[in-house]
Backbone as JSON Lines, residues from 0, in Angstrom:
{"i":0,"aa":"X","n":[87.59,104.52,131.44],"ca":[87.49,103.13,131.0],"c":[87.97,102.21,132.12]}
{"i":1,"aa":"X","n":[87.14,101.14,132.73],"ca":[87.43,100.55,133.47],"c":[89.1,99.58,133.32]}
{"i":2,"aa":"X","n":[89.89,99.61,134.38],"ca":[91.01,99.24,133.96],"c":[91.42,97.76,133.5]}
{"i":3,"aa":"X","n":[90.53,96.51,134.23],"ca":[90.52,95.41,133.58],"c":[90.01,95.4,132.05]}
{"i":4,"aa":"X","n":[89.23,96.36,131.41],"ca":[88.67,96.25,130.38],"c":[90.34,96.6,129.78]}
{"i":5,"aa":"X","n":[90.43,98.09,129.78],"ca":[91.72,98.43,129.17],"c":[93.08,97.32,129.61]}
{"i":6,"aa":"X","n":[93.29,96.78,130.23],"ca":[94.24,95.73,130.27],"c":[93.97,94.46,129.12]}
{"i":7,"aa":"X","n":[92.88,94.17,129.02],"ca":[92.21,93.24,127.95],"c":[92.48,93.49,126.96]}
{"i":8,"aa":"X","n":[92.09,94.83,126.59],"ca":[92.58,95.74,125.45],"c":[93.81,95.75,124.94]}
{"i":9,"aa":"X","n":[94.52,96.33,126.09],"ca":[96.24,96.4,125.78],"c":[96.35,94.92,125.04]}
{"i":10,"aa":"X","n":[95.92,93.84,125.98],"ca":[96.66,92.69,125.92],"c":[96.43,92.28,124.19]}
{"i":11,"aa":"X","n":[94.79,92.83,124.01],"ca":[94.89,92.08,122.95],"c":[94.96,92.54,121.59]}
{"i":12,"aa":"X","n":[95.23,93.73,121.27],"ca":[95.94,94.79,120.46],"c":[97.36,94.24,120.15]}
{"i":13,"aa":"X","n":[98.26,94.31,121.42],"ca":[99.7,93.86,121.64],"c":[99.55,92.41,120.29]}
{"i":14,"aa":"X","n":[98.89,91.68,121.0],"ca":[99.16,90.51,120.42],"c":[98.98,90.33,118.95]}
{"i":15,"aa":"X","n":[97.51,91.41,118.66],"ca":[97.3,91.18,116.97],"c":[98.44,91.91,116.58]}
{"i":16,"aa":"X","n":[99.07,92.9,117.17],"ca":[100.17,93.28,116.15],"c":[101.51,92.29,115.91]}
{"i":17,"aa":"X","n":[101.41,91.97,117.16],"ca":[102.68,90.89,116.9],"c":[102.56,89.82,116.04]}
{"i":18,"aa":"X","n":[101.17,89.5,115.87],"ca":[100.75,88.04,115.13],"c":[100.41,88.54,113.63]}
{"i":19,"aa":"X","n":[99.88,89.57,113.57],"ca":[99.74,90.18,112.19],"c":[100.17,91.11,111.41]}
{"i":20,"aa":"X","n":[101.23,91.35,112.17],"ca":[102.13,92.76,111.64],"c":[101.21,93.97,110.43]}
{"i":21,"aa":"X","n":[101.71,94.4,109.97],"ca":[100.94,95.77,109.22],"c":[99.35,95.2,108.97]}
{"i":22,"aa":"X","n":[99.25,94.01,108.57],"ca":[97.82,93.68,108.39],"c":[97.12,93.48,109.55]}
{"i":23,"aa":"X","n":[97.52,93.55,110.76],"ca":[96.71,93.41,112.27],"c":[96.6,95.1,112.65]}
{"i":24,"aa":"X","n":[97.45,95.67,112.21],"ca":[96.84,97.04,112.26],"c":[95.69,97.65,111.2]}
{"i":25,"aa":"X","n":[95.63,96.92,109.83],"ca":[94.72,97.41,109.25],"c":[93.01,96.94,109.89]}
{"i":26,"aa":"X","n":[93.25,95.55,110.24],"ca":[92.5,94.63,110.59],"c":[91.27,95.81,112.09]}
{"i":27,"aa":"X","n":[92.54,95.92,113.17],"ca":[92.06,96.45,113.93],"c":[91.4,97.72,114.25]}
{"i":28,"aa":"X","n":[92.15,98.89,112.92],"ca":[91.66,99.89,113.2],"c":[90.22,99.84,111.46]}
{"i":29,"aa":"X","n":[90.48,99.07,110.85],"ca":[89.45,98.92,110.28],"c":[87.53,98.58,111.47]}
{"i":30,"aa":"X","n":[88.03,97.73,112.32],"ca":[86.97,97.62,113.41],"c":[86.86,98.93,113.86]}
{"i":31,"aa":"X","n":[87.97,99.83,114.4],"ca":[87.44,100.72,115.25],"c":[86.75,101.52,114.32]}
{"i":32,"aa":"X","n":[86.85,101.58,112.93],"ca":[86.16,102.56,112.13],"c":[84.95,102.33,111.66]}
{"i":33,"aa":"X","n":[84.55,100.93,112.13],"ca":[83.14,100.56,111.87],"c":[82.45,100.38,112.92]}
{"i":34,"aa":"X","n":[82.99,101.05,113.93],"ca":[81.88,100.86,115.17],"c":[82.39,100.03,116.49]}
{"i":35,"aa":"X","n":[83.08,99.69,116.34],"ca":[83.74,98.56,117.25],"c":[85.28,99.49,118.39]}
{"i":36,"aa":"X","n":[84.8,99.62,119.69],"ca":[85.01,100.56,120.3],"c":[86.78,99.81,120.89]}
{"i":37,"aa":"X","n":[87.73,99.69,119.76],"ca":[89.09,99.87,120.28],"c":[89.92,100.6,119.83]}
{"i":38,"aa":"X","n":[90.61,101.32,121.11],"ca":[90.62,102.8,120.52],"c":[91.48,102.96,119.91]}
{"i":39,"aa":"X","n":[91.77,103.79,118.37],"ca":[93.04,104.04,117.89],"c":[94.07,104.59,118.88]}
{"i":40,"aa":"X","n":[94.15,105.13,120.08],"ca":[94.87,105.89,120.83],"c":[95.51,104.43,121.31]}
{"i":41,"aa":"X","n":[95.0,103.62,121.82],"ca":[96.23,102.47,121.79],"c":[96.44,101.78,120.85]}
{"i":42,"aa":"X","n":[96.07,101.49,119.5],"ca":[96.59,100.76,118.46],"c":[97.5,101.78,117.87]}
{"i":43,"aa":"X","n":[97.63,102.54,117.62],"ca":[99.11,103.3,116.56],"c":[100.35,103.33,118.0]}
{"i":44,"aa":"X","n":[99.85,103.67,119.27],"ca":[101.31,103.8,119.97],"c":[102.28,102.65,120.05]}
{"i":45,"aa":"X","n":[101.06,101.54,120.51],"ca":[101.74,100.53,120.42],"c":[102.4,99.89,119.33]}
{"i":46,"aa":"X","n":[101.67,100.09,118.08],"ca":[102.41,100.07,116.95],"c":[103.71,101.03,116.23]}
{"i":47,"aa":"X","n":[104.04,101.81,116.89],"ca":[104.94,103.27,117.07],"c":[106.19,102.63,117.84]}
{"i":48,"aa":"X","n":[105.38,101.51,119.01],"ca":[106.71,101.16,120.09],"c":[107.05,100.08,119.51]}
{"i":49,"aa":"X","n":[106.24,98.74,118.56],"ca":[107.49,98.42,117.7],"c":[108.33,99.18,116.81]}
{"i":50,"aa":"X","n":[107.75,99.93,116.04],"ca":[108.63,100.76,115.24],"c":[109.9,101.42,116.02]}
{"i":51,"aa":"X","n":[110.01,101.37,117.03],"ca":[110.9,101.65,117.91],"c":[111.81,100.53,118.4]}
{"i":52,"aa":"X","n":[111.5,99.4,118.05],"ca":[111.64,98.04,118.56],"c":[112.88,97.67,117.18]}
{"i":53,"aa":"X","n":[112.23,98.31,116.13],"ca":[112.68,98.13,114.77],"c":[112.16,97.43,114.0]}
{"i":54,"aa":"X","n":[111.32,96.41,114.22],"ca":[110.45,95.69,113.9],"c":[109.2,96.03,112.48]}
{"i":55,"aa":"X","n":[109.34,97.64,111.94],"ca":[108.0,98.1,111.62],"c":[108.33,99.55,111.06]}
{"i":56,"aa":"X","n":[108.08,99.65,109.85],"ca":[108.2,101.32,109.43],"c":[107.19,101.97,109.67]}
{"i":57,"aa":"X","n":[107.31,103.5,110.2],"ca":[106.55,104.29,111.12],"c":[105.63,104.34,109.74]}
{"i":58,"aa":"X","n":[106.09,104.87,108.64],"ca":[104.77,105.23,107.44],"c":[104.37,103.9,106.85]}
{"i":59,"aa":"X","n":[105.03,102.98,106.92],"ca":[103.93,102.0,106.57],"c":[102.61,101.52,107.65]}
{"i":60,"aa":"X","n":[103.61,101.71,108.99],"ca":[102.79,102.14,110.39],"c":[101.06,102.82,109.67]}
{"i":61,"aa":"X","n":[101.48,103.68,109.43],"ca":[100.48,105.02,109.42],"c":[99.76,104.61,108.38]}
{"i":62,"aa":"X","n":[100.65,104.32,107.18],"ca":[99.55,103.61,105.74],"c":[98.52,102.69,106.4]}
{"i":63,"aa":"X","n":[99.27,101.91,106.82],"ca":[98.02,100.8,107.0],"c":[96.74,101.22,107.75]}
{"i":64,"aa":"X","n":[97.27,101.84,109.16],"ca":[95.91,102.74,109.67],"c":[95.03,103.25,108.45]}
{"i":65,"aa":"X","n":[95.75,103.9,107.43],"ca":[94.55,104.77,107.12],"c":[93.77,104.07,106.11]}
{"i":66,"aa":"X","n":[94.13,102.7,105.64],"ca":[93.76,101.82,104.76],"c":[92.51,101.1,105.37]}
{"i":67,"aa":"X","n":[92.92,100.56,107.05],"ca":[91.9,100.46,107.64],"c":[90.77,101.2,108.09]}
{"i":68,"aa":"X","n":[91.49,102.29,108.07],"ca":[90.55,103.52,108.36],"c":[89.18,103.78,107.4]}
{"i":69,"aa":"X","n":[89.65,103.64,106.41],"ca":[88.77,103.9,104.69],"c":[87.76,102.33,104.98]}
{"i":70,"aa":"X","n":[88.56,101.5,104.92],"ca":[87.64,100.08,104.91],"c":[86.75,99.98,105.8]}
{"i":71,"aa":"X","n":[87.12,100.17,107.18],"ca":[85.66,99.93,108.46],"c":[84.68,101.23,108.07]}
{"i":72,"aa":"X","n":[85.83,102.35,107.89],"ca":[84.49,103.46,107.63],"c":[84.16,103.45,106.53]}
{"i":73,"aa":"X","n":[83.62,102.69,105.38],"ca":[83.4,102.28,104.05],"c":[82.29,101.72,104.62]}
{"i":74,"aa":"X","n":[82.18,100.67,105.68],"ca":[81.35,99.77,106.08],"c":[80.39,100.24,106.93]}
{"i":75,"aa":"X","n":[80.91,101.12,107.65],"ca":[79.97,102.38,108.46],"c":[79.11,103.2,108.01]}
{"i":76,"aa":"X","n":[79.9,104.08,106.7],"ca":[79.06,104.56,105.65],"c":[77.73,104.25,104.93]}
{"i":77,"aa":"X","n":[78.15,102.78,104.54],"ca":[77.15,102.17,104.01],"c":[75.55,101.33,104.82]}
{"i":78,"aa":"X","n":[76.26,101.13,105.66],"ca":[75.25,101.01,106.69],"c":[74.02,102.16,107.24]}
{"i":79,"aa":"X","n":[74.71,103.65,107.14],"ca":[73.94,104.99,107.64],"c":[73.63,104.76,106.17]}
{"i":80,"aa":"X","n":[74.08,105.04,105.28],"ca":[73.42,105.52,103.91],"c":[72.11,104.2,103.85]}
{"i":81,"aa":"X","n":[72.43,103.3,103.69],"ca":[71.3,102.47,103.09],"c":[69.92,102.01,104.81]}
{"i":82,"aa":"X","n":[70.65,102.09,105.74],"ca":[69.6,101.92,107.08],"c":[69.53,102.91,107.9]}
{"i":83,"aa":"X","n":[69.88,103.8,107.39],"ca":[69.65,105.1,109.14],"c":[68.81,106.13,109.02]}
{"i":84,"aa":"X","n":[67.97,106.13,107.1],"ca":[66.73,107.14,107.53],"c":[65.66,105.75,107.68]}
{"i":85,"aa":"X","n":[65.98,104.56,106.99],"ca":[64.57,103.86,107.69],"c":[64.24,103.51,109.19]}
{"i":86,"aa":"X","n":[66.07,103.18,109.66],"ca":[65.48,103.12,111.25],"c":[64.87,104.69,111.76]}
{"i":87,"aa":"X","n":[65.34,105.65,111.75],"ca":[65.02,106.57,112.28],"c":[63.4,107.08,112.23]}
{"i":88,"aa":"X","n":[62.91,106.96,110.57],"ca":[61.25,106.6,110.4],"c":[60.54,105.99,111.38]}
{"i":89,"aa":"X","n":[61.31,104.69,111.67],"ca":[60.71,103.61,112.33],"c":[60.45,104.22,113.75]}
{"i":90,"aa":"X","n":[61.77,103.97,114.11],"ca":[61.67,104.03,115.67],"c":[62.63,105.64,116.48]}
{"i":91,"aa":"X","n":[62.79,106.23,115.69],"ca":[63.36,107.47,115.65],"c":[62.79,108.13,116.82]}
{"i":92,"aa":"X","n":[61.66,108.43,117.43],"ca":[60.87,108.8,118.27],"c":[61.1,108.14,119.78]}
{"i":93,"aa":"X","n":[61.77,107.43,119.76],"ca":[62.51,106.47,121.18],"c":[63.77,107.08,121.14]}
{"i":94,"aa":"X","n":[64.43,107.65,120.51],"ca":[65.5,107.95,120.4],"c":[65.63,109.9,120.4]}
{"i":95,"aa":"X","n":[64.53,110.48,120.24],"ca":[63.91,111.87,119.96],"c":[64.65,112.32,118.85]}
{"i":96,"aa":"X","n":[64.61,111.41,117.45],"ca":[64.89,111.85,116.14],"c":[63.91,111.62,115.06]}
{"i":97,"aa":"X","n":[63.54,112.78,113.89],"ca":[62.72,112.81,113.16],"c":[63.51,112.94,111.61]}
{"i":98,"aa":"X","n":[62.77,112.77,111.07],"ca":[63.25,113.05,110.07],"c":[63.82,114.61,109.91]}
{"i":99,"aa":"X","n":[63.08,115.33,110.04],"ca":[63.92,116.68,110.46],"c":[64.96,117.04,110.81]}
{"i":100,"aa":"X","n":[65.3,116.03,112.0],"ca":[66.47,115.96,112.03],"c":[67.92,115.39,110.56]}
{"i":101,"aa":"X","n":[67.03,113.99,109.98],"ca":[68.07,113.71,109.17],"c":[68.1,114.71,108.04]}
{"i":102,"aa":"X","n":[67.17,115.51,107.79],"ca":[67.21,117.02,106.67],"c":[68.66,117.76,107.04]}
{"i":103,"aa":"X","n":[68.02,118.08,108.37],"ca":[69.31,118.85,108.91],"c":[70.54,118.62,108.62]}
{"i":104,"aa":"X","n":[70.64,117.02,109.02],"ca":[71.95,116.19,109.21],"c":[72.72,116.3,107.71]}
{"i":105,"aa":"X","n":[71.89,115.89,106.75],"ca":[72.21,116.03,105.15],"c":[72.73,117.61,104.77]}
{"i":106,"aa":"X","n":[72.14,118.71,105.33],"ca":[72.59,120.12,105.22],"c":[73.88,120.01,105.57]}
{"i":107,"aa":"X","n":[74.32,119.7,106.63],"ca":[75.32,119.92,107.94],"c":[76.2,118.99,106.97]}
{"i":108,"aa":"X","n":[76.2,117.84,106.57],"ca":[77.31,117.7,105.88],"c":[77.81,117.86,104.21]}
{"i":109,"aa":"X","n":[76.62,118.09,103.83],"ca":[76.4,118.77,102.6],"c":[77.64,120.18,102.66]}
{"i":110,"aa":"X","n":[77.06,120.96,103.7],"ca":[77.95,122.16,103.7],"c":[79.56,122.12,105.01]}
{"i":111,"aa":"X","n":[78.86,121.44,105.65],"ca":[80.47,121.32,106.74],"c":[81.0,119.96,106.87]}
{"i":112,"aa":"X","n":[80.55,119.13,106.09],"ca":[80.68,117.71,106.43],"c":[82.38,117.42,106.19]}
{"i":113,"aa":"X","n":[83.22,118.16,105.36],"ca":[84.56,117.79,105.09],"c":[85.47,118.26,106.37]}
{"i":114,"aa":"X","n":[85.18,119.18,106.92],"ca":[85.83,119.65,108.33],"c":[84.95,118.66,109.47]}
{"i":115,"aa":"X","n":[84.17,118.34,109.48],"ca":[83.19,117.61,110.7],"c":[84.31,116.47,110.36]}
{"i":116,"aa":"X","n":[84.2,115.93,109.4],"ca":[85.39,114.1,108.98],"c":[86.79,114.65,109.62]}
{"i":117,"aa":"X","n":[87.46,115.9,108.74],"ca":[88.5,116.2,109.34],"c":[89.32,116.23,111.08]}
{"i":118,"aa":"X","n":[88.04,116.86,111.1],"ca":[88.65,116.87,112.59],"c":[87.9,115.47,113.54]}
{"i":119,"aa":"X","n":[86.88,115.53,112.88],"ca":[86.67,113.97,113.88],"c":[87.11,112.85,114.44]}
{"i":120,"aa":"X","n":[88.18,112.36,112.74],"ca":[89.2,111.87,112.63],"c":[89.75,111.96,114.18]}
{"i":121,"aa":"X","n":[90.24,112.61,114.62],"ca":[91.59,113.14,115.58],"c":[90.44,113.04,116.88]}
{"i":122,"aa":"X","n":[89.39,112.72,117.31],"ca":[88.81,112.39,118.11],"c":[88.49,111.48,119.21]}
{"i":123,"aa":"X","n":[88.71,110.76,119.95],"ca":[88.47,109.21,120.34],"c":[86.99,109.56,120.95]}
{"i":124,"aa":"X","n":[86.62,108.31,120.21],"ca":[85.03,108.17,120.73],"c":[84.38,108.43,118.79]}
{"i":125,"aa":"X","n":[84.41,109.72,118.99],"ca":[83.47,110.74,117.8],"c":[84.31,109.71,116.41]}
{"i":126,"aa":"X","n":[85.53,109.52,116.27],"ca":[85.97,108.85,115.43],"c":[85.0,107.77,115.03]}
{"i":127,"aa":"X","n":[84.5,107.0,115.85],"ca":[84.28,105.61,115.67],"c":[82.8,105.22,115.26]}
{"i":128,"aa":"X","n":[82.18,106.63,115.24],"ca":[81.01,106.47,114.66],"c":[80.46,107.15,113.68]}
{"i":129,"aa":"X","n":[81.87,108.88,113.72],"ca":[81.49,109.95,112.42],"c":[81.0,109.24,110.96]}
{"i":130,"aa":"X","n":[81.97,108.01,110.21],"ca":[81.39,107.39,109.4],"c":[79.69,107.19,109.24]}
{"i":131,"aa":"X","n":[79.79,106.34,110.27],"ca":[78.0,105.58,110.57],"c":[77.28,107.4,110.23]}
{"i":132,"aa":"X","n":[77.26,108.73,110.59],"ca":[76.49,109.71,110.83],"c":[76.88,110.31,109.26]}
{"i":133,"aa":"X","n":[78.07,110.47,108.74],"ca":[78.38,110.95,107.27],"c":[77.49,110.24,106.5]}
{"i":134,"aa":"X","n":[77.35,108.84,106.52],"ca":[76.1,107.95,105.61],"c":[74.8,108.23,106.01]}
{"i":135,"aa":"X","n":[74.09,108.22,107.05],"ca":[72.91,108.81,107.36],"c":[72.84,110.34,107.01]}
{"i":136,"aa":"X","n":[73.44,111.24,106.61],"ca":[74.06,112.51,106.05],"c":[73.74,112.92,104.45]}
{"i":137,"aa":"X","n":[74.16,111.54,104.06],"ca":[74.94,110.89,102.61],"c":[75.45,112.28,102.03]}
{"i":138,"aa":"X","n":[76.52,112.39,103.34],"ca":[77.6,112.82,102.39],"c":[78.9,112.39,101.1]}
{"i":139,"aa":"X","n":[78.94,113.25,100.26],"ca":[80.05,112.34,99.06],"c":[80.47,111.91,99.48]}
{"i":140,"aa":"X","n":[81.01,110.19,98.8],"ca":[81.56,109.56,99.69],"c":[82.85,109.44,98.77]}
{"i":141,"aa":"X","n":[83.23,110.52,97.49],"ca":[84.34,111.3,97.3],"c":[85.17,111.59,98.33]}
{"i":142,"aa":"X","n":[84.72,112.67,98.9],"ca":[84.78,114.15,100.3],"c":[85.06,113.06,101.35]}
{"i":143,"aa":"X","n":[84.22,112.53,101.06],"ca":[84.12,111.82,102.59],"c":[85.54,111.1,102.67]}
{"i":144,"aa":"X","n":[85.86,109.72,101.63],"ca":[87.28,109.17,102.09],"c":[88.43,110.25,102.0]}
{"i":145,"aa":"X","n":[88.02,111.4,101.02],"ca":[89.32,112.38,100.66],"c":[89.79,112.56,102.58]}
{"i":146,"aa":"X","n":[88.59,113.11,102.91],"ca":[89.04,114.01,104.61],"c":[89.17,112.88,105.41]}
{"i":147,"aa":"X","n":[88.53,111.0,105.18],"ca":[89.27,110.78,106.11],"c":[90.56,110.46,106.08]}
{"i":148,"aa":"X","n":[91.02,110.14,104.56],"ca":[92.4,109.65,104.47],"c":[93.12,110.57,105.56]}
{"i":149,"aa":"X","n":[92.84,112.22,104.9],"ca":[94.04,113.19,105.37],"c":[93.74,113.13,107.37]}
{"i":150,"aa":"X","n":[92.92,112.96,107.28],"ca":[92.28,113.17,109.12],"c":[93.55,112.12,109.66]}
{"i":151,"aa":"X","n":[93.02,110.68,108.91],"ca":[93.71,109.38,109.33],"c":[94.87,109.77,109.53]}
{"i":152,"aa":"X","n":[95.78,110.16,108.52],"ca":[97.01,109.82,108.14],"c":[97.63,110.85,109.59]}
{"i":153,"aa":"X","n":[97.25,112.13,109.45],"ca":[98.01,113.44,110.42],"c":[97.82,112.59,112.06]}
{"i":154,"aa":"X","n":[96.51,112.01,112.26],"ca":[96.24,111.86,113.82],"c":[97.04,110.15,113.94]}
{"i":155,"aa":"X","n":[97.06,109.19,112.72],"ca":[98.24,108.71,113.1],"c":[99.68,108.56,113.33]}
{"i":156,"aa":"X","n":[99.79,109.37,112.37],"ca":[101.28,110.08,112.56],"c":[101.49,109.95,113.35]}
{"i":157,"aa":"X","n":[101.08,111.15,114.21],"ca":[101.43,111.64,115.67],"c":[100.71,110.47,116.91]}
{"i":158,"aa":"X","n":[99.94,109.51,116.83],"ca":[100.47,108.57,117.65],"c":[100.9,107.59,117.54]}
{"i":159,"aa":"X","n":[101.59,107.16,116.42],"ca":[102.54,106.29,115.96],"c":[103.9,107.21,116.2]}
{"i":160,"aa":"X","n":[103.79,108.16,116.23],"ca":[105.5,108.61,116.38],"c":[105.27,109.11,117.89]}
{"i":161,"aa":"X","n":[104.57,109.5,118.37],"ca":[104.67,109.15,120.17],"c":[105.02,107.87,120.58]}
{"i":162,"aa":"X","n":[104.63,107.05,119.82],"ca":[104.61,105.33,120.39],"c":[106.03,104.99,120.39]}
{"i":163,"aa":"X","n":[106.42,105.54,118.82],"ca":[107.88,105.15,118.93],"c":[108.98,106.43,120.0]}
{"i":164,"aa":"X","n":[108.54,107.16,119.79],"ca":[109.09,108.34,120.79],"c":[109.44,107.9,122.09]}
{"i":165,"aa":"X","n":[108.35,107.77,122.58],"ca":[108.59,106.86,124.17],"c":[109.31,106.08,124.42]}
{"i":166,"aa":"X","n":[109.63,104.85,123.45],"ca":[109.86,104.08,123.47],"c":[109.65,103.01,124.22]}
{"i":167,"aa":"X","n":[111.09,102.91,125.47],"ca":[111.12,102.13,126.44],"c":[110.15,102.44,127.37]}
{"i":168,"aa":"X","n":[109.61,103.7,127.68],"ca":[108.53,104.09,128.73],"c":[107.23,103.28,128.53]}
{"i":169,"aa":"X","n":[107.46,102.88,127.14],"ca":[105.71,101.9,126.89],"c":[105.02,101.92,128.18]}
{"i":170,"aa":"X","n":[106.17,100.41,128.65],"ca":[105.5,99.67,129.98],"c":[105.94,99.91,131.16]}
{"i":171,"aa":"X","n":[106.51,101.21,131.17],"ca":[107.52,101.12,132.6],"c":[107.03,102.93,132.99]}
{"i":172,"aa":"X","n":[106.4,103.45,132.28],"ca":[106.12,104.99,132.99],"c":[104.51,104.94,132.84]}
{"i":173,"aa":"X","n":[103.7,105.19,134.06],"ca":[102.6,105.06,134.83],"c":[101.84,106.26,133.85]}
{"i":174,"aa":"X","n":[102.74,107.35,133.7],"ca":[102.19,108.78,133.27],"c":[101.45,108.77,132.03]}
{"i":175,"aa":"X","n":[101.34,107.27,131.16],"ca":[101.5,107.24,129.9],"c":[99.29,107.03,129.87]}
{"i":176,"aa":"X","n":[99.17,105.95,131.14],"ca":[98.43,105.31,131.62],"c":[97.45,106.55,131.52]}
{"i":177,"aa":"X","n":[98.2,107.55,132.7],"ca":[97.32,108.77,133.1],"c":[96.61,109.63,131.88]}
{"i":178,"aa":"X","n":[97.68,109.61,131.35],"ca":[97.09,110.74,129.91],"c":[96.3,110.09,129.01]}
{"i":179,"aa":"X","n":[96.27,108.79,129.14],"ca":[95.24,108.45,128.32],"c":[93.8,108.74,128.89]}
{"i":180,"aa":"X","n":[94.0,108.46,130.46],"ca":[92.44,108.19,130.99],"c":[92.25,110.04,131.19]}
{"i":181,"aa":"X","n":[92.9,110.73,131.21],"ca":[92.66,111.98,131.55],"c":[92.46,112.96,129.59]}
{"i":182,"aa":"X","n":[92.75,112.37,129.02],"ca":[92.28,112.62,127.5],"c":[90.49,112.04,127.12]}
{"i":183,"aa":"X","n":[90.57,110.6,127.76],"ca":[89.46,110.21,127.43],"c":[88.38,110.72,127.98]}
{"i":184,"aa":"X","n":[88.5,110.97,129.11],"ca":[87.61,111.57,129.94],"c":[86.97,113.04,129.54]}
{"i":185,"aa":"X","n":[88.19,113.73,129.21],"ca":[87.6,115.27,128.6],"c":[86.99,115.21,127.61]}
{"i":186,"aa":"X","n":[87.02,114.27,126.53],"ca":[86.13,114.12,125.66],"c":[84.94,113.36,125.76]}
{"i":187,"aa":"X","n":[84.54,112.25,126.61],"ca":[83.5,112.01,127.57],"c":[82.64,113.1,127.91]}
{"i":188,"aa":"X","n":[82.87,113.89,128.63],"ca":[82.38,115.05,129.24],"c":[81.86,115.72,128.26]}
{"i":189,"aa":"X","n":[82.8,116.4,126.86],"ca":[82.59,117.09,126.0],"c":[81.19,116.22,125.06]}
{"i":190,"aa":"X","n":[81.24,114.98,125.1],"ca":[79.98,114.68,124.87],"c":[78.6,114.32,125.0]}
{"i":191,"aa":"X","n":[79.06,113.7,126.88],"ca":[77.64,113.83,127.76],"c":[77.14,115.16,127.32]}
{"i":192,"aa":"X","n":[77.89,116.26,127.09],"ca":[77.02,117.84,127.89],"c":[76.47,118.01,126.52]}
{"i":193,"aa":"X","n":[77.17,117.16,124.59],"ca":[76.35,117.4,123.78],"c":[74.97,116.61,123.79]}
{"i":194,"aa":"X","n":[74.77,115.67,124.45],"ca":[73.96,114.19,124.52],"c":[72.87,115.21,125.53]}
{"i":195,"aa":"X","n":[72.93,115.8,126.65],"ca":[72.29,116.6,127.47],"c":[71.48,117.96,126.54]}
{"i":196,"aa":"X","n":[72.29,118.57,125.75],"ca":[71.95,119.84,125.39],"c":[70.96,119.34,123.97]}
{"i":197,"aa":"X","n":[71.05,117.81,123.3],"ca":[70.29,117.72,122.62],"c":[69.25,116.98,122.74]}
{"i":198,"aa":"X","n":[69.02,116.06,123.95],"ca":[67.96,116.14,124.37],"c":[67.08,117.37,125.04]}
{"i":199,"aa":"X","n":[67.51,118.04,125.6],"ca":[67.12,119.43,125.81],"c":[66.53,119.96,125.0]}
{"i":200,"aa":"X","n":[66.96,120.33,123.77],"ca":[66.41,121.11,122.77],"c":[65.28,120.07,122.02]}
{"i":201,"aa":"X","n":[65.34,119.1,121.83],"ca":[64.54,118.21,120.82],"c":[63.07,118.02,122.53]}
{"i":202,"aa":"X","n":[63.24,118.07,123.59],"ca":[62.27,117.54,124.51],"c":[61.25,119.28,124.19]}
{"i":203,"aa":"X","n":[62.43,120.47,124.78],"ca":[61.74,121.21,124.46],"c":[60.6,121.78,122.54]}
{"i":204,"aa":"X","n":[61.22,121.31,121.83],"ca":[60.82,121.08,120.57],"c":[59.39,120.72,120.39]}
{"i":205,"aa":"X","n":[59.51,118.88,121.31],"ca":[58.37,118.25,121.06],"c":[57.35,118.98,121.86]}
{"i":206,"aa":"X","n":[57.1,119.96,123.31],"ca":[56.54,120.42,123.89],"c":[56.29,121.62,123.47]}
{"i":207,"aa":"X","n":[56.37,122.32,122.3],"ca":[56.48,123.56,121.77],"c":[55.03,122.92,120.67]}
{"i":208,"aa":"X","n":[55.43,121.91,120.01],"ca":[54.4,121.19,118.54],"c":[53.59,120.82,119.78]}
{"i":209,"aa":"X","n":[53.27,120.12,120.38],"ca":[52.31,119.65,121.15],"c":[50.94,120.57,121.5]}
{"i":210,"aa":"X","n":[52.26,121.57,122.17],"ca":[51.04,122.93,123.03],"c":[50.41,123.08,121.47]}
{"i":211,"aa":"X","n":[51.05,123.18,120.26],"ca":[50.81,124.45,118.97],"c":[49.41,123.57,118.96]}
């Protein structure tokens, strides 16, 4: 992530929490759960390092995440469920998706969809759009808030209680900087090479029906 972007970020995370206390965290990670790319990995620490500040209880910390969590991805949901087999009809073919694919997609969370939420949850990146793909899925949307509550709650925990852990290092240890961009990145990677391997298979696909 380019570093003026992430400085922007910091800056302006910092500030909704200070200006909106527990409701600027619901506020914000409600966005990241509807699509809107700021990452929970800096909204709970920093919210962790007031809780460290004293300012802020770590589980009300974490409640509110997962309150927001349910609400943006409520809004994500509903969006794949009611528009993501008509776009895909439409224009699906610019994108090398068929309906076939959304069959699939409906199987896949039909039968694994509560572990796919689970662990997605705990993802950066995959988080912020698993919602939007569970509704194009239409998986229960029972199942669905059950795994993200529990997803939410465990992966904020633990960076809300890093945030407060650190504490004073917030702004003063460089290393903190590093592990973020060296986290983000491996999961980057881990998804170019899925973005590669499925165009791959769907190019070879269409050249398989073609020759037939």
């Amino acid at each position: 992530m380019n570093e003026k972007i992430l400085a922007l970020l910091v800056q302006f995370i910092t500030h909704v929490i200070d200006v909106g206390g527990y409701g600027g965290i619901v506020a914000l990670v409600s966005l990241n759960s509807c699509g809107v790319l700021i990452p929970s990995e800096l909204i709970l620490p920093f919210a962790g390092y007031v809780v460290y500040l004293g300012h802020m209880n770590l589980f009300l910390v974490v409640a509110a995440g997962a309150v927001g969590c349910n609400i943006g991805s409520a809004v994500a949901y509903w969006i794949g469920a009611k528009g993501g087999r008509p776009l895909v009809v439409r224009y699906g073919k610019w994108v090398l998706m068929n309906t076939h694919d959304l069959d699939r997609m409906s199987w896949f969370f039909d039968r694994y969809g509560s572990i796919a939420i689970l662990v997605g949850r705990m993802l950066p990146v995959v988080q912020t759009f698993v919602a939007f793909t569970a509704g194009i899925g239409k998986m229960s949307r029972l199942r669905f808030h059950i795994y993200t509550t529990v997803g939410s709650l465990v992966w904020y925990f633990c960076l809300a209680w890093a945030g407060a852990k650190l504490g004073e290092k917030w702004n003063s240890d460089p290393r903190l900087e590093q592990w973020f961009h060296r986290f983000h990145l491996a999961v980057e990677v881990a998804l170019l090479a899925a973005f590669v391997w499925f165009v791959w298979t769907h190019l070879n696909r269409r050249r398989t029906v073609n020759a037939a």
